[in-house]
Legacy VTK file of the C-alpha trace (Angstrom):
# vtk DataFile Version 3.0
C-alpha trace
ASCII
DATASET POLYDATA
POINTS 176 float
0.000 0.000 0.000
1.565 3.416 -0.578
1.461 6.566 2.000
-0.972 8.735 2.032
1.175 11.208 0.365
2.567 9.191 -2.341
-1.131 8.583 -3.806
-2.756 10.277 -6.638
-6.873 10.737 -6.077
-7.973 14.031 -8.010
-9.116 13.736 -11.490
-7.669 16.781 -12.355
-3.836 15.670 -11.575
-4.405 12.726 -13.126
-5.316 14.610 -16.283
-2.444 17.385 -16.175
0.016 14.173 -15.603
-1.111 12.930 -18.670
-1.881 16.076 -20.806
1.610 17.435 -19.605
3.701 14.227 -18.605
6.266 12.214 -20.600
4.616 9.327 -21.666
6.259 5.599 -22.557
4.486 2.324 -23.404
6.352 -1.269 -22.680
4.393 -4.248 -23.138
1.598 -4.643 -20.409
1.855 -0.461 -19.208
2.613 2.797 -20.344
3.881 5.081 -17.627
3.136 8.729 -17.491
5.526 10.921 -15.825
5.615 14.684 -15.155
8.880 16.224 -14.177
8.336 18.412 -10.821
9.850 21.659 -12.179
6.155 23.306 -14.523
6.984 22.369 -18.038
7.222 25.980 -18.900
8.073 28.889 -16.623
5.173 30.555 -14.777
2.928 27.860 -15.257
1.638 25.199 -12.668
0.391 22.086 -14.513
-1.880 21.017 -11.193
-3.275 24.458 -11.372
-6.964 24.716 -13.200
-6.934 26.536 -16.904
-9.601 29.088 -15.116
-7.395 30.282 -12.175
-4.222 32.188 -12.628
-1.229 29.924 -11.907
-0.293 32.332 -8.674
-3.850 31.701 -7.381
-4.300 28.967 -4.579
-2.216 26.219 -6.893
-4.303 23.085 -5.695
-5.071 24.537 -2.150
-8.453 24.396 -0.757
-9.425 26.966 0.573
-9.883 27.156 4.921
-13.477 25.930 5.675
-15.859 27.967 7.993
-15.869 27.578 11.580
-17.901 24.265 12.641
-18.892 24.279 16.171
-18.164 21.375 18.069
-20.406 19.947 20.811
-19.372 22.156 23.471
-20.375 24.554 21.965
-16.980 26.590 20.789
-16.429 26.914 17.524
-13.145 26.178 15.641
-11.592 26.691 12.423
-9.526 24.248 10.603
-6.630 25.240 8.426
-6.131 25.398 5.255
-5.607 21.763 3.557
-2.985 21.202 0.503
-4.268 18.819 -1.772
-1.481 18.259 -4.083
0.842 15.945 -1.899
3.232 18.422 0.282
3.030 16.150 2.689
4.703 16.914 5.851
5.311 12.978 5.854
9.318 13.107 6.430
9.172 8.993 6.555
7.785 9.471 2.817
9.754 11.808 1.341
13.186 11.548 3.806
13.346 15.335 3.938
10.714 17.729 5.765
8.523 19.779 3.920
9.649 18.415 0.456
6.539 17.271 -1.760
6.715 13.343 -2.031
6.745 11.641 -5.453
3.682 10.646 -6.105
1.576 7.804 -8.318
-1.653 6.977 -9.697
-3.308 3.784 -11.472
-5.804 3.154 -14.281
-7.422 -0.103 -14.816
-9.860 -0.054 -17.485
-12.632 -2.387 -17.561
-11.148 -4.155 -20.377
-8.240 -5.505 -18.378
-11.072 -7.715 -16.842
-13.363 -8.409 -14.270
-13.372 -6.303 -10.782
-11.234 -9.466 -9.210
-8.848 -9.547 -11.986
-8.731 -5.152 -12.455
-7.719 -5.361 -8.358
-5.101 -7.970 -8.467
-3.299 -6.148 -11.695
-3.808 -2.667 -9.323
-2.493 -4.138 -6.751
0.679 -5.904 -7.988
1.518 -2.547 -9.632
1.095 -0.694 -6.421
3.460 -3.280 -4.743
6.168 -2.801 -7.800
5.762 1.129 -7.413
6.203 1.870 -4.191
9.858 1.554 -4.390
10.780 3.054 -7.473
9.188 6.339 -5.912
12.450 6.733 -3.467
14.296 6.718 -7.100
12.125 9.397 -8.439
12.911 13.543 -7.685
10.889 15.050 -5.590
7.050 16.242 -6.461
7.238 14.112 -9.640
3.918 12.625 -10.375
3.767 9.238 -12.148
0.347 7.332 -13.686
0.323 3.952 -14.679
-1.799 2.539 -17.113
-2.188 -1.047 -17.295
-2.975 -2.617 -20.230
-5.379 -5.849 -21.732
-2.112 -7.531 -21.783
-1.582 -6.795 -17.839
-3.904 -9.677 -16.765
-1.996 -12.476 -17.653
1.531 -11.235 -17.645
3.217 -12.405 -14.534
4.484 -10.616 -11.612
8.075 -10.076 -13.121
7.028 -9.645 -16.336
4.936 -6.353 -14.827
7.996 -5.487 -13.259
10.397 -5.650 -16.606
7.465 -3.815 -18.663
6.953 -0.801 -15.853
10.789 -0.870 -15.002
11.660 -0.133 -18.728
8.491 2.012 -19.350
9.984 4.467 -16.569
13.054 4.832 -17.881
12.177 5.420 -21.406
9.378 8.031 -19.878
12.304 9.519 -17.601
14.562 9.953 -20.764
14.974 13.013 -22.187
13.785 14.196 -25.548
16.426 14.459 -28.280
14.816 15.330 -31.055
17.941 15.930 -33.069
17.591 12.186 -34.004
14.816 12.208 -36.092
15.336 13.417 -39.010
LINES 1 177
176 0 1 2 3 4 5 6 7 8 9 10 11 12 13 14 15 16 17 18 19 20 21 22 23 24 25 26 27 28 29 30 31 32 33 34 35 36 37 38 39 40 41 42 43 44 45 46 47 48 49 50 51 52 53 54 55 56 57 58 59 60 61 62 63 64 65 66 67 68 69 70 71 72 73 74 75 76 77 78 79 80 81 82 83 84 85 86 87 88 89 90 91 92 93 94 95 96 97 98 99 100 101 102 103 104 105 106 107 108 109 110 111 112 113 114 115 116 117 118 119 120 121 122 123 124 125 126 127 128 129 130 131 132 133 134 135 136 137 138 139 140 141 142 143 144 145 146 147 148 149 150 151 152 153 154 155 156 157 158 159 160 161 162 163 164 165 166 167 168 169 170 171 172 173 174 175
């Protein structure tokens, strides 16, 4: 199971990782990884097209005062959403944002049993490789048809090489 921190859950990061991220396929997954740095200056790829990109970048805003049974009411900070977690066993520095990954099974991978065993193999083989990755990267990993009957170190071969190719960088010089 990953930390709290290292997990992807909004829809919209999900998208930016994949509208903005690197992406590499290798046999049962393609991996979709977005550097930490914004791929352009000034502009936060978490951040929403609508908002500026020095609005609230991802943070919710502080909710209202709720009273508790005693009667006093209290307010509750304000809550960042896009993993600076505070989690120094996670990250191994304070304060630094924690690499973190998301998974999509699609429904034609297979049934619910076969979707959670696939989701959960490639949890187990990405929880380590996040230690490798720099810090606030954001990874997705799409499994594939192909994913339900590869084996367990086949899935690790196909996502180890997947990363790397999606970690590479660009030299477009080749192709020509």
């Amino acid at each position: 199971m990953l930390a709290a921190g290292q997990r992807l859950r909004r829809r919209e990061d999900f998208a930016a990782t994949i509208r903005n991220g690197r992406r590499a396929g290798r046999g049962a997954v393609v991996v979709h990884f977005l550097n930490p740095g914004p791929p352009w200056p000034g502009v936060d790829p978490f951040s929403s097209p609508a908002e500026p990109s020095g609005g609230s970048e991802g943070v919710a805003p502080s909710l209202s005062p709720s009273p508790s049974p005693d009667g006093a009411g209290e307010a509750s900070g304000d809550v960042d959403l896009r993993g600076s977690s505070d989690d120094a066993s996670v990250t191994g520095t304070p304060g630094a944002p924690a690499a973190r990954a998301g998974f999509v099974v699609s429904k034609a991978v297979g049934n619910a049993v076969v979707r959670n065993a696939v989701k959960r193999r490639l949890r187990h083989l990405v929880r380590p490789r996040l230690a490798d990755l720099p810090a606030g990267s954001v990874i997705v990993v799409r499994a594939l048809p192909e994913a339900a009957r590869a084996g367990y170190h086949q899935l690790e071969q196909d996502l180890d090489a997947a990363l790397q190719a999606a970690r590479r960088p660009r030299n477009r010089g080749d192709r020509r």
